[in-house]
N, C-alpha and C positions, 0 to 999 in steps of 0.2 A: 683431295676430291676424287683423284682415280681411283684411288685406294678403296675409296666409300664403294665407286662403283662399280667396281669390281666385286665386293662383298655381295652388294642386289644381284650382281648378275647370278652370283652362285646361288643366292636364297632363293632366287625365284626359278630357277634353272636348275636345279636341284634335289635343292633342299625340301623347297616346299611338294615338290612331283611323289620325294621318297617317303615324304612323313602322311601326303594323304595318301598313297600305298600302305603305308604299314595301319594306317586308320582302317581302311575299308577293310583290308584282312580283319583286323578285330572285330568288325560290328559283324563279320558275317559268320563267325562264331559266336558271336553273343546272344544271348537268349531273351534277355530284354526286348520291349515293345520302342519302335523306331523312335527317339527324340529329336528333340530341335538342333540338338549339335550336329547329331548324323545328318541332319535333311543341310544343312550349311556345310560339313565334308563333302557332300554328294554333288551340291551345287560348284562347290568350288574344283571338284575335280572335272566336272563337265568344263566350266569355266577355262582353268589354265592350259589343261587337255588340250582343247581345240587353239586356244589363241598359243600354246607352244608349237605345237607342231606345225601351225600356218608360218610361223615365224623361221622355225627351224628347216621347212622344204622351200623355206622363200631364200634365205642369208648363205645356205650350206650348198649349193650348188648339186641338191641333190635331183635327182629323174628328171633328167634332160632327153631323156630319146627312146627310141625301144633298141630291144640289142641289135641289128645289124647297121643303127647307125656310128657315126664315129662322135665321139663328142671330146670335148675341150682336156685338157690338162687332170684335175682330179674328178670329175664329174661324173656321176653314178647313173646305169641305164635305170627305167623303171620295175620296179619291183614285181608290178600286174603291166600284161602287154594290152597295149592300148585297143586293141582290135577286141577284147575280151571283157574290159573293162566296165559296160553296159551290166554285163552280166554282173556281177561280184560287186557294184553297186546295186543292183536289186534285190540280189541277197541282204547286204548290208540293210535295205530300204525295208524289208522283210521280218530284220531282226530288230530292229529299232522301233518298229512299228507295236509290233509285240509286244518289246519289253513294255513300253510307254504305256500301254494298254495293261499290264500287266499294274503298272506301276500305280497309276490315275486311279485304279479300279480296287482300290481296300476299304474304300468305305460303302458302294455300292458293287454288293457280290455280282461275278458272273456267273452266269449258267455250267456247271463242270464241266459239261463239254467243249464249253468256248475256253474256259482256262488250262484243259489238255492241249487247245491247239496255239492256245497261244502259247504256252512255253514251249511247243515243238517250234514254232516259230523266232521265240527265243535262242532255243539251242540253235539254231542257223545263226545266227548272231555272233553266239559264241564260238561255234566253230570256225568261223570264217574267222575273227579276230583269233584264234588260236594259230591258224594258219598266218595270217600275216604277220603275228610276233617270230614264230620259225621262219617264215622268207628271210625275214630281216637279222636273225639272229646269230651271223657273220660279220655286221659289223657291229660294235660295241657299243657306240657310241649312239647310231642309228637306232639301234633296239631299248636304249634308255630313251631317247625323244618320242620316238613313235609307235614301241614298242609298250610302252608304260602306259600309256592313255587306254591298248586295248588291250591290255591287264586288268586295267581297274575297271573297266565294261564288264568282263567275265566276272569279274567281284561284285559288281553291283550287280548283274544280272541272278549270280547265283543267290545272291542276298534277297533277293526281290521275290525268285520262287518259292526261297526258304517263309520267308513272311508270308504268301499267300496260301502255302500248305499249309503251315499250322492255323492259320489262323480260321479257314475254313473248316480243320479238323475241330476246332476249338469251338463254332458253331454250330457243327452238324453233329456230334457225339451220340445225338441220341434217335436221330432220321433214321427209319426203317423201311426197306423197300425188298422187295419181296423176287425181283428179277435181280437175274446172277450179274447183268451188266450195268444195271443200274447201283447196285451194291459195290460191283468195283469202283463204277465214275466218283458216286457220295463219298467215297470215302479217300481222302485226298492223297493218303500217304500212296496211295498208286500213281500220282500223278506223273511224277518223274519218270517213269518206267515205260508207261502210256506215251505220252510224249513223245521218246524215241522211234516209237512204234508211227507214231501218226506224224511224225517226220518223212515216211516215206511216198506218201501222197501230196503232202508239201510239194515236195524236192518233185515226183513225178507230173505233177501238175505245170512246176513251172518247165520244166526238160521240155515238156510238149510244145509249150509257149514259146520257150525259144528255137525248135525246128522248123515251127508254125512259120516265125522272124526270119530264116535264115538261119540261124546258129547252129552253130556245130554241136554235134550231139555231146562234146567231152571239151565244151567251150571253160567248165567249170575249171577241169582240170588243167588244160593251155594256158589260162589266165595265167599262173605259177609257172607253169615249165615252158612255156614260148617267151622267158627272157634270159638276162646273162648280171652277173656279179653277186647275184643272192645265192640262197642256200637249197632253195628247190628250184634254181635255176636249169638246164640244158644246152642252152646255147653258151657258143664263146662267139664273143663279140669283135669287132677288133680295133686293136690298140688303143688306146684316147691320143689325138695330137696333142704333141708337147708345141707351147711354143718357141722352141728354139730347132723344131726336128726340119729334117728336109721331108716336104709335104706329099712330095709324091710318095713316101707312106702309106699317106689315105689310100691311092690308088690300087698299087699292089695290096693292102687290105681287104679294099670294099668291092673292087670289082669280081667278073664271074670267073669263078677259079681256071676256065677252058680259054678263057679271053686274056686276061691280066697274067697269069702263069706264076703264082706266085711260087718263091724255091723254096726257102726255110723259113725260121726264124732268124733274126738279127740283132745286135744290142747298140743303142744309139746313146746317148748319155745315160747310162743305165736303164734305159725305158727296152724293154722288147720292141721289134718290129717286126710285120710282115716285110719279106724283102722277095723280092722281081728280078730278072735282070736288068729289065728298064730302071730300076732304082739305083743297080751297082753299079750300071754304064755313068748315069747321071753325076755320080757322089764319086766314082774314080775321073772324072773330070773334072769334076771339083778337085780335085787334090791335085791333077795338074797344074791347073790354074794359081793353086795356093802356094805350090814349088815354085812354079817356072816366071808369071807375074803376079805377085800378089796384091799390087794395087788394083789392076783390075780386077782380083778375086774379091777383093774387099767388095768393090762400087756393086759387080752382080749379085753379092750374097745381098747385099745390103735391101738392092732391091727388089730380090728375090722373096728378102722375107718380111718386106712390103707388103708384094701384089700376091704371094702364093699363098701365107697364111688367110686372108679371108675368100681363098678359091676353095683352099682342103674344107672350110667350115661348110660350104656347100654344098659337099659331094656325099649327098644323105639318101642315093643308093646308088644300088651296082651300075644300072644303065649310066649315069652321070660318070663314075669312074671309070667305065669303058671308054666313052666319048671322050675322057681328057687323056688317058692314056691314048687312045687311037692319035689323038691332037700332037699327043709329045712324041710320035714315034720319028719324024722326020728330024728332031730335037736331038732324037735317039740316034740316029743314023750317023749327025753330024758329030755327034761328042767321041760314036765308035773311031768317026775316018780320023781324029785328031788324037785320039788316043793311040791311033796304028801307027798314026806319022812321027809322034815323039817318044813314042814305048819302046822299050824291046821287048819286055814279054808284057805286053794291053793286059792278059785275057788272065795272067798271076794277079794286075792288081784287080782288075775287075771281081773276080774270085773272091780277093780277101776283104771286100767293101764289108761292112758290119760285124767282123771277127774282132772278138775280144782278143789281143795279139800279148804271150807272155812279155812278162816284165825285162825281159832279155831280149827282146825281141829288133 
């Protein structure tokens, strides 16, 4: 019975994703007039498209925060920062609209004009999906789920203007009009080219709209580079807590680099960490504790990593991790004077808290 369901997982998780990809590829070289098969490829790519990818950013723990938060163990910042997000949904709103329009409208022609602007408004569509298959295209896995659905949008899209060129060249072959502009509109094999062109009062129309709003003049472009773990990313984020790390982590990560003082990096069970001195005071105290009593090192780890793991989930900006550092510095104080009282040299182990130390060592 696992076996079986294991096979569905793949067939539908897959299989069936890759074979309406290699389907659409084909119809949008084919030169045949649309049939029933293709309008059921088309349905069913809309179809698994959306209900995979709902599936796949619900189960995979994937865009959980924008890059300056810290988030959980494997969990991936968002790919569009949220601040920006309005925008690059409107676009999205922009090019859907179009196509749909482009789409609905083969049996009752549009006016040339209206079908240059709608496929400029198409290619927003597509560019924007072209753009978020490269966001995504670092992780592997990521860009097969959510990558493949606005794939096959650029395939039906371009399949869609391909149909509505010919098809109009195919009824108007023999219209004669006598102005230079009206002769380019009629004759449709200009459409594409046109398009691009009347892409740029699209694009300028709405730019205005969103200064009008508030928005940042190059809100388009932040969307993509004001995050962290993608491929047009900018930001480094920092570290994800592990649940087994010492949490004040978070702190020396997230708080303000002049407040928190972070030193270097550090390696904690193979994870990187931001590391502090408040971090190395803390964690060469612990290793006192772990030499000298270790039952009691046990009972505070224990429930340390209680109460601290759902404090670090918390700490979802800098102000928050200044406040808990400021909180622990008296913490800090006390771990130094007992570290001076049973050390000889504190300040060698403090030093080596987070060194990967050789094998000889």
């Amino acid at each position: 019975m696992v076996s079986i369901l294991y096979v569905l997982i793949v067939l539908v998780c897959f299989v069936a994703p890759i074979t309406l990809t290699l389907y659409n590829v084909y119809f949008l070289f084919k030169r045949s007039h649309e049939s029933r098969f293709e309008s059921a490829i088309e349905r069913w790519t809309w179809s698994l498209g959306i209900i995979l990818s709902l599936v796949f950013v619900r189960f995979m723990y994937m865009f959980k925060g924008d890059w300056q938060e810290v988030l959980i163990n494997g969990a991936t910042h968002n790919p569009i920062a949220s601040e920006e997000q309005p925008v690059i949904l409107w676009l999205i709103v922009i090019g859907l609209t179009d196509y749909f329009l482009l789409k609905f409208s083969k049996e009752k022609r549009l006016p040339p004009l209206v079908m240059v602007f709608a496929i400029a408004g198409t290619y927003i569509g597509i560019f924007v999906a072209a753009i978020w298959i490269v966001q995504l295209s670092n992780h592997i896995l990521v860009v097969i789920f959510l990558g493949l659905p606005a794939f096959n949008f650029i395939l039906l899209a371009l399949r869609t203007i391909k149909e509505q060129i010919v098809a109009w060249q195919g009824d108007h072959t023999r219209v004669e009009k006598t102005g230079i502009l009206a002769k380019v509109l009629m004759n449709s094999l200009n459409w594409w080219w046109l398009a691009f062109i009347f892409m740029l009062p699209i694009l300028g129309i709405f730019l205005a709209v969103l200064i009008l709003f508030g928005q940042r003049p190059d809100a388009m472009v932040r969307a993509w580079t004001e995050t962290s773990d993608w491929a047009l990313s900018q930001k480094i984020s920092p570290p994800n807590v592990q649940v087994d790390e010492h949490y004040l982590c978070t702190v020396a990560a997230c708080g303000h680099r002049n407040f928190v003082k972070p030193q270097r990096m550090g390696i904690r069970h193979n994870h990187q960490v931001v590391v502090n001195r408040q971090l190395c005071v803390a964690n060469a105290f612990e290793q006192i504790l772990e030499e000298k009593v270790p039952k009691t090192h046990r009972f505070m780890r224990k429930n340390y990593d209680t109460y601290g793991f759902p404090i670090a989930k918390k700490i979802h900006s800098p102000y928050v991790a200044d406040l808990v550092y400021l909180m622990m510095k008296p913490a800090e104080y006390f771990f130094l004077l007992v570290l001076y009282l049973v050390d000889i040299k504190p300040e060698n182990r403090i030093a080596l808290q987070y060194i990967t130390k050789p094998k000889n060592f």
